[in-house]
C-alpha positions in Angstrom: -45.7 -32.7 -39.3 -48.0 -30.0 -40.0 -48.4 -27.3 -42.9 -45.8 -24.9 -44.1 -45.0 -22.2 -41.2 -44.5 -18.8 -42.0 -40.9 -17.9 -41.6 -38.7 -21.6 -42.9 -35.2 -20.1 -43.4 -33.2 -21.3 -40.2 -31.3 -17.6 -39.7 -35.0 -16.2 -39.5 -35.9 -18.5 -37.1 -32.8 -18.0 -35.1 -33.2 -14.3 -34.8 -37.1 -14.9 -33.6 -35.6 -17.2 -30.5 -32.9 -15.0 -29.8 -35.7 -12.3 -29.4 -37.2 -14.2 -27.2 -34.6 -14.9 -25.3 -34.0 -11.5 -25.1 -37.1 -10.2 -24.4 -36.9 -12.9 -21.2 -33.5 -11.6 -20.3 -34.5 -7.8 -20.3 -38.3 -8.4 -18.7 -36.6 -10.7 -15.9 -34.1 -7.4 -15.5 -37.3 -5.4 -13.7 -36.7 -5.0 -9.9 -40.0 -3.5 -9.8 -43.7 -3.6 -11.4 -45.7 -6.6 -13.5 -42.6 -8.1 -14.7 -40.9 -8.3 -10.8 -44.3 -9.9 -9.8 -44.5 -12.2 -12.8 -41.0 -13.8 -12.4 -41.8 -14.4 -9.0 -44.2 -17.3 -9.9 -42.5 -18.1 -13.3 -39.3 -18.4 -13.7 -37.2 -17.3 -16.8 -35.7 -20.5 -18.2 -39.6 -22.1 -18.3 -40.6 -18.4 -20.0 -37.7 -19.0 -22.7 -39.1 -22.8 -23.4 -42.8 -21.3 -23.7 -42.3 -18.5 -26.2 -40.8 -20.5 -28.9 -43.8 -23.2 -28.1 -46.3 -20.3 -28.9 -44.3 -18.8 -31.8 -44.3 -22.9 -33.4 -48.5 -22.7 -32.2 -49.7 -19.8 -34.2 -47.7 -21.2 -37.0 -44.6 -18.3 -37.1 -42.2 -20.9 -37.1 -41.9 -24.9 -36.6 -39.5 -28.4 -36.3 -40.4 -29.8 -38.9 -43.3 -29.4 -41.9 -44.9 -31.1 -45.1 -47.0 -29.2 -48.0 -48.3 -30.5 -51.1 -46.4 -28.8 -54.2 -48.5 -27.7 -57.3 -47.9 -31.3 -58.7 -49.9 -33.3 -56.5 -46.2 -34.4 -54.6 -45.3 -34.0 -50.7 -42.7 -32.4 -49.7 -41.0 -31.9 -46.2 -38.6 -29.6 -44.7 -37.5 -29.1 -41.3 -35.1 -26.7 -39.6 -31.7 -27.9 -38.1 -31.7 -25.5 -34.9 -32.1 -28.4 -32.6 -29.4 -30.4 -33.9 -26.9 -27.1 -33.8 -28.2 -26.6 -30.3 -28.0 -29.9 -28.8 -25.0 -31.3 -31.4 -22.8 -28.2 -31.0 -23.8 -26.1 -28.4 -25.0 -28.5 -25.5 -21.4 -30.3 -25.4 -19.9 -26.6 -25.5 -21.7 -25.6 -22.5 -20.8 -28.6 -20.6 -17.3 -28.2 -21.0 -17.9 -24.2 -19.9 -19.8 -25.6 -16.9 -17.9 -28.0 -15.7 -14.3 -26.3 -15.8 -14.5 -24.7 -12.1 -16.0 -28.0 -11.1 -15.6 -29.5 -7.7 -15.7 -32.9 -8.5 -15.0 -34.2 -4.7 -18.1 -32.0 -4.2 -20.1 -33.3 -6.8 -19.2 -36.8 -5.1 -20.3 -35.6 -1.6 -23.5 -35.0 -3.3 -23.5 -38.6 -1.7 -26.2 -41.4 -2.5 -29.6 -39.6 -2.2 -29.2 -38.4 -6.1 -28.8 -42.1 -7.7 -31.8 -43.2 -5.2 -33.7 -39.8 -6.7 -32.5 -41.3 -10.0 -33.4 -45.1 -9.4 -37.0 -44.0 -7.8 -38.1 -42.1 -11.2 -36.9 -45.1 -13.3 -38.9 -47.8 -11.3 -41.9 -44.5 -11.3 -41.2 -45.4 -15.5 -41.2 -49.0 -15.6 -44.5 -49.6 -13.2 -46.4 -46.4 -14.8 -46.6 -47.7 -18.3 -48.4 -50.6 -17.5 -50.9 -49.4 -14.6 -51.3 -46.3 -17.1 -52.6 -48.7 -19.4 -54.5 -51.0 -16.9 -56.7 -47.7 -16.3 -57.4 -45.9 -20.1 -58.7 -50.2 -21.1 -61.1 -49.8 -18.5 -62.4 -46.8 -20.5 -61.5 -47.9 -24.0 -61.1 -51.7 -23.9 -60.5 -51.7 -27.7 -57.2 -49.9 -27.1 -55.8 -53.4 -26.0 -57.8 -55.2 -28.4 -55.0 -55.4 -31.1 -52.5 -57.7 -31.1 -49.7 -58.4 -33.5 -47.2 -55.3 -34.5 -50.0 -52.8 -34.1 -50.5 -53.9 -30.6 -50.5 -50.2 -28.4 -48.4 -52.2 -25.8 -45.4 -52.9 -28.8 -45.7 -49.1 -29.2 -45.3 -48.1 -25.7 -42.7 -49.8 -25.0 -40.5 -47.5 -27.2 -41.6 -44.5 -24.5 -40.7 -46.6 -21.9 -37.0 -47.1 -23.8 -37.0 -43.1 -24.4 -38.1 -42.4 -20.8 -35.2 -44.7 -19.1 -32.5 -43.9 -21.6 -33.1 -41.7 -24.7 -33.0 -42.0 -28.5 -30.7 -45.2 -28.5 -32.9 -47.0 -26.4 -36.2 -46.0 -28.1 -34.9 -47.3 -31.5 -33.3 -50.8 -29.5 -37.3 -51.0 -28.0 -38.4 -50.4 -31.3 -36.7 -53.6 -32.8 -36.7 -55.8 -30.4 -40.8 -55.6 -30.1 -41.2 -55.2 -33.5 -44.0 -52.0 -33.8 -45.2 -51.2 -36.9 -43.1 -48.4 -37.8 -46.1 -46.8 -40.0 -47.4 -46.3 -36.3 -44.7 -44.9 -34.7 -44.9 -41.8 -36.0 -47.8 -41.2 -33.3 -45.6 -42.6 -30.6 -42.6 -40.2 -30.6 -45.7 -37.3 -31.1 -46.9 -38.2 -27.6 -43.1 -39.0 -26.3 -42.8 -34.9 -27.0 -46.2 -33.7 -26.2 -45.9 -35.4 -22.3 -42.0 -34.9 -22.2 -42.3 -31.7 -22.8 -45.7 -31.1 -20.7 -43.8 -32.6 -17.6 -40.2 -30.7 -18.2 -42.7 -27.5 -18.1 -44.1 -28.6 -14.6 -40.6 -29.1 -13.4 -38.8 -25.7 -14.4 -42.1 -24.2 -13.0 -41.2 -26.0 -10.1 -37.7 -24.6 -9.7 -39.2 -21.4 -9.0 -40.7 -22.5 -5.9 -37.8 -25.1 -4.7 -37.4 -23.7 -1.2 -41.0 -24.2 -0.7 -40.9 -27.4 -1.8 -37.5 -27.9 0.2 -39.1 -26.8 3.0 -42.1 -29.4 2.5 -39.7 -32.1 1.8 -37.8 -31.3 4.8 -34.9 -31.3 2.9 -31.0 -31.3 3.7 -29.3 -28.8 1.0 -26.2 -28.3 3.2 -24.3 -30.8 0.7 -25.7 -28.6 -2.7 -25.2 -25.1 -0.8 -21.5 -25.7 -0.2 -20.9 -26.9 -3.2 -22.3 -24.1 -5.2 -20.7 -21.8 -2.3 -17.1 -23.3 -3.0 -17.5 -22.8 -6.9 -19.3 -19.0 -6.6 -15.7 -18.3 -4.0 -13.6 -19.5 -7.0 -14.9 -17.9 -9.3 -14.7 -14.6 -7.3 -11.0 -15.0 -6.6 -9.9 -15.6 -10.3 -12.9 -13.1 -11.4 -11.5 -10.5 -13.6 -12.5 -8.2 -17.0 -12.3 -10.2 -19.5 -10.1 -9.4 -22.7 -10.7 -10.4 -26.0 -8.0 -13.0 -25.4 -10.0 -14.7 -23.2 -12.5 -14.8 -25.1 -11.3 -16.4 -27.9 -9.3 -18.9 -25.3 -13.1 -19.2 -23.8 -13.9 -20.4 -27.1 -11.1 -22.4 -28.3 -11.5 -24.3 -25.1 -15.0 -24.9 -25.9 -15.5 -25.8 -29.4 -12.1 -27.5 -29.2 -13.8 -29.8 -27.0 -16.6 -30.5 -29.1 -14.5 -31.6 -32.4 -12.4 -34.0 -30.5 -15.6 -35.3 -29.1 -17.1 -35.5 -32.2 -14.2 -37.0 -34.1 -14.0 -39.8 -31.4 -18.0 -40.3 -31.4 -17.4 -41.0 -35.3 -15.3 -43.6 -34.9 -15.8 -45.3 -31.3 -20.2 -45.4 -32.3 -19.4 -47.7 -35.1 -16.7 -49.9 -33.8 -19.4 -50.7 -30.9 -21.7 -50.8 -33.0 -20.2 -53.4 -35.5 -19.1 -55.2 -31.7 -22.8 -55.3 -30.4 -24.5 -56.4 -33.9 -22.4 -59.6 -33.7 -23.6 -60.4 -30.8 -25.6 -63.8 -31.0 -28.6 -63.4 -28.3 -30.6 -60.3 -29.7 -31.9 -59.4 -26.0 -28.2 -58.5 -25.2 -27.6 -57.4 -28.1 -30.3 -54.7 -27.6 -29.6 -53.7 -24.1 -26.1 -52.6 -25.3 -27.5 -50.7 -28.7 -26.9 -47.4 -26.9 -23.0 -47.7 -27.3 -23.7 -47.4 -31.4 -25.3 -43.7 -30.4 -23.2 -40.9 -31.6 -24.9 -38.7 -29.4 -23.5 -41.3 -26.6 -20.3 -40.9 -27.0 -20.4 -37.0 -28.2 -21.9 -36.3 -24.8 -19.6 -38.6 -22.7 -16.3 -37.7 -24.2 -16.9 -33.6 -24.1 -17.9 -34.1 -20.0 -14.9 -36.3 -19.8 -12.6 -33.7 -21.0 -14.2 -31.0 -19.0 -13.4 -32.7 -15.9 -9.7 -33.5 -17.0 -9.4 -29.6 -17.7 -11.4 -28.7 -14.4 -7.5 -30.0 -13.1 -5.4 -27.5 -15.2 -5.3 -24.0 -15.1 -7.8 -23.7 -17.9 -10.4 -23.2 -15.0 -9.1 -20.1 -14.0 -11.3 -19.0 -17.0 -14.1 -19.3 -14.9 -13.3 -15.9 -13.8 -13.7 -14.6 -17.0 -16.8 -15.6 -17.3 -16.9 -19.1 -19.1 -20.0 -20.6 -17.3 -22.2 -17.4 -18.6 -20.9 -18.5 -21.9 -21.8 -21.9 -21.2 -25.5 -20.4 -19.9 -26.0 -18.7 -22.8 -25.9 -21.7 -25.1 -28.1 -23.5 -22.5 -31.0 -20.8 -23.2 -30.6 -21.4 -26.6 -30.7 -25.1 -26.6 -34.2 -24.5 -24.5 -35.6 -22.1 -27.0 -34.9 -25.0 -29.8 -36.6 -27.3 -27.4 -39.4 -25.2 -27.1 -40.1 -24.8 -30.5 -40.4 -28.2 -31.2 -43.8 -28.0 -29.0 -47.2 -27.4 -31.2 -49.5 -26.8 -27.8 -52.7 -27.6 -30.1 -51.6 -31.2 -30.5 -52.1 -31.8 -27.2 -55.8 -32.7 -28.0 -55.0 -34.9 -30.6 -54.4 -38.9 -30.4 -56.2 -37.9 -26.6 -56.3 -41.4 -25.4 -52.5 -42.1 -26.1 -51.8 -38.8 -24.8 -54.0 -39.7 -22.2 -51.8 -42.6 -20.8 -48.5 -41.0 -21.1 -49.7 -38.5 -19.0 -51.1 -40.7 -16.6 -47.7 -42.8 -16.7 -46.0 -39.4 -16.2 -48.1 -38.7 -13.3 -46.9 -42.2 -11.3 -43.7 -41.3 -12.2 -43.7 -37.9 -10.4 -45.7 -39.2 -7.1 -43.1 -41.8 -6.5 -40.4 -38.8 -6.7 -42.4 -36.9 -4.6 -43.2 -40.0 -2.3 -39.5 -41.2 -2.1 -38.1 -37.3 -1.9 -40.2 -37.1 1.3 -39.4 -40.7 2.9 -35.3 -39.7 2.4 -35.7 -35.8 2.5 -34.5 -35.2 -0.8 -34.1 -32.2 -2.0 -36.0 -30.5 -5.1 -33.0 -30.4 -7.0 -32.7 -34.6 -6.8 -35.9 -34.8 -7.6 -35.7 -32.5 -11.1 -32.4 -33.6 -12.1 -33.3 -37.7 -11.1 -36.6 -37.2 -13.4 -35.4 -35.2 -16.6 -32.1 -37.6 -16.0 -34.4 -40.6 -17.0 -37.6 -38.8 -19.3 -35.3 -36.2 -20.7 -31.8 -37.7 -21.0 -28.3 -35.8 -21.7 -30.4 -33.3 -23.4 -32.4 -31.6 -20.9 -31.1 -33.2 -17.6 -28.2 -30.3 -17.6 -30.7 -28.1 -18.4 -32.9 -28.8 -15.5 -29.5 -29.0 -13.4 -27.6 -25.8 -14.4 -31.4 -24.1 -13.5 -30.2 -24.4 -10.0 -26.2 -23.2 -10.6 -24.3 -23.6 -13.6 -21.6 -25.8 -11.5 -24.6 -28.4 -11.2 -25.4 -29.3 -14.7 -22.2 -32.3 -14.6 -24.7 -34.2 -12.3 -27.0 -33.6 -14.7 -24.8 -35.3 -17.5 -23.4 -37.9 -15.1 -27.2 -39.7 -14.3 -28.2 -39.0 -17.3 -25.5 -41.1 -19.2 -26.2 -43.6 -16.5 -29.8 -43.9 -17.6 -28.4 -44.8 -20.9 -26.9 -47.9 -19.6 -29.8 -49.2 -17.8 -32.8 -47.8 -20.3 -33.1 -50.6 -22.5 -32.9 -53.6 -19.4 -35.5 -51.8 -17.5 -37.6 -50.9 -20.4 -37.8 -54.4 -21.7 -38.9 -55.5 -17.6 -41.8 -52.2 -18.4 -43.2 -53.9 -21.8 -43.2 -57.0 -20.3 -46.0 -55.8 -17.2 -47.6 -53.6 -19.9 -47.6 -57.2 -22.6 -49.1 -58.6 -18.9 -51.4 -55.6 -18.7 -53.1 -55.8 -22.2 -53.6 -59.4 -22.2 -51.0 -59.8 -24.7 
């Protein structure tokens, strides 16, 4: 947490993304000039994370903030953007997404995206400790310390983050027993490298046919599919009425109160079911099925793909994946603006080996995407599917066509069930690593 930005009230900080969202949209619009040239090397969606990141920089706006009142107390605030975006309008965009989907094309996607997937989780679970092998030949006193404050207890809740997501952190959390006072520093360099490295990837998307082209990649199996939804939508395409709108909508938002409704009550049945269970390394592998956010995110894809099979994707021709796009963006701004870009300097060694870890992670991508012939799109998708999780893996995957963000969703909620197993194999070569 840092001081007291400028602007705090939430609908101030709104209309400041939305600017910059809209100053993307209508720069990106230039066929000609700076602007043409400038999109050309980076794209839109990494210039709509960016701006918020400068705007939270030079202190305009920020997450999250603590000042000192008049009476010698702290007090914090933080703004609830990110949970609107990724609570409300995340699962609302995956139901617009996925309406037109063609699910038997998703399928024929065939087996090079889970390998994609599986390669960036092993990249995880042997980074952490090689990571930390390296920085102690530096700084030996960095595995000096044993007991809870032990750096290799605290990693291991990145390495839980980086497989599955929040669920997994907080299982990694308990089952090594890192002093939470410490923590705090933990989930600051989770953000500053997750964030760092889902930069380097929508950068990346800019220049996928090069990197296609390097890779020597087959993208018949992605061009059809995004050819067969971009055909549908063209033969139910139409001007749509306010009626559709508000169907657009209903749909939508529908979606998301029935998902939340059955989130609130299915996250603590399991939860109640996995706390009783005796052996506590069991017991944390299946912690993710307590997450809210699980179930939120399973259920609204769920129902997306049951109304992908009525007549309810016919609204795809009026225009119910730009809907879904639009909520996208802003989800991206919030995530943006959750990035201070002068922290990076601070807690440098810690920083130091998560970017290192990252690093591994991406050249065994890049290794396996070669050896297979994968294409870029695998290789985003199968990396912000384990570092990123249902938040930004749809993101990353509706960069390349809306229709795509549902394999997005569908790894991503895979890396859930195997985050906290292969985390706990991570800790226990980083545990190796420090000596511990």
């Amino acid at each position: 947490m840092g001081n007291q930005p400028l602007f705090t009230n939430d609908a101030i900080v709104f209309g400041f993304l939305m600017l910059s969202l809209g100053f993307v949209f209508y720069t990106e619009s230039f066929k000609t000039g700076f602007w043409s040239k400038f999109y050309k090397i980076v794209p839109g969606l990494f210039m709509a994370y960016m701006i918020p990141a400068v705007l939270t920089t030079v202190g305009l706006i920020a997450p999250e903030w603590e000042i000192t009142s008049s009476t010698g107390e702290t007090v914090t605030g933080s703004s609830n953007l990110y949970y609107m975006a990724s609570r409300y309008l995340l699962p609302a965009a995956l139901v617009l997404m996925t309406l037109s989907i063609d699910l038997k094309g998703v399928f024929n996607l065939g087996w090079k995206a889970l390998v994609m997937f599986f390669a960036g989780t092993i990249g995880i679970l042997i980074g952490g400790p090689v990571a930390l092998l390296l920085i102690a030949q530096f700084n030996p006193d960095l595995i000096g310390v044993t007991g809870p404050d032990a750096v290799w207890r605290g990693l291991s809740t990145l390495a839980g983050s980086w497989i599955g997501g929040g669920a997994n952190q907080t299982a990694m959390l308990e089952i090594y027993g890192y002093n939470q006072k410490l923590y705090g520093g933990m989930v600051f360099v989770d953000i500053v490298v997750a964030n760092i490295w889902m930069a380097i990837i929508l950068i990346g998307i800019g220049k996928r046919n090069r990197f296609n082209k390097w890779l020597k990649a087959d993208t018949a199996a992605i061009e059809d599919l995004k050819k067969k939804v971009s055909q549908f939508s063209e033969s139910v395409k139409r001007n749509p009425s306010l009626t559709d709108i508000m169907i657009i909508a209903a749909l939508a938002f529908g979606a998301v109160g029935f998902a939340h409704l059955s989130s609130d009550y299915l996250a603590p049945y399991f939860e109640t079911i996995v706390s009783g269970i005796e052996n506590p390394t069991t017991r944390n592998i299946f912690t993710f099925l307590g997450s809210k956010f699980f179930w939120m995110i399973s259920i609204a894809t769920l129902l997306a793909v049951g109304l992908s099979f009525t007549k309810a994707r016919n609204y795809e021709g009026a225009g119910a994946s730009k809907f879904g796009s639009v909520f996208i963006y802003v989800l991206v701004a919030t995530i943006g603006m959750k990035m201070d870009l002068t922290l990076i300097f601070d807690n440098g060694w810690l920083i130091l080996i998560g970017l290192i870890w990252m690093t591994i992670h991406a050249l065994l991508l890049i290794l396996v995407a070669k050896i297979i012939k994968a294409p870029y799109f695998f290789l985003a998708v199968g990396s912000q599917a384990n570092v990123g999780g249902a938040a930004s893996a749809p993101i990353v995957a509706s960069a390349f066509h809306p229709s795509l963000a549902t394999v997005g969703v569908l790894l991503a909620v895979f890396g859930y069930a195997v985050g906290t197993i292969a985390a706990i194999g991570c800790t226990i070569l980083m545990q190796i690593a420090a000596g511990g």
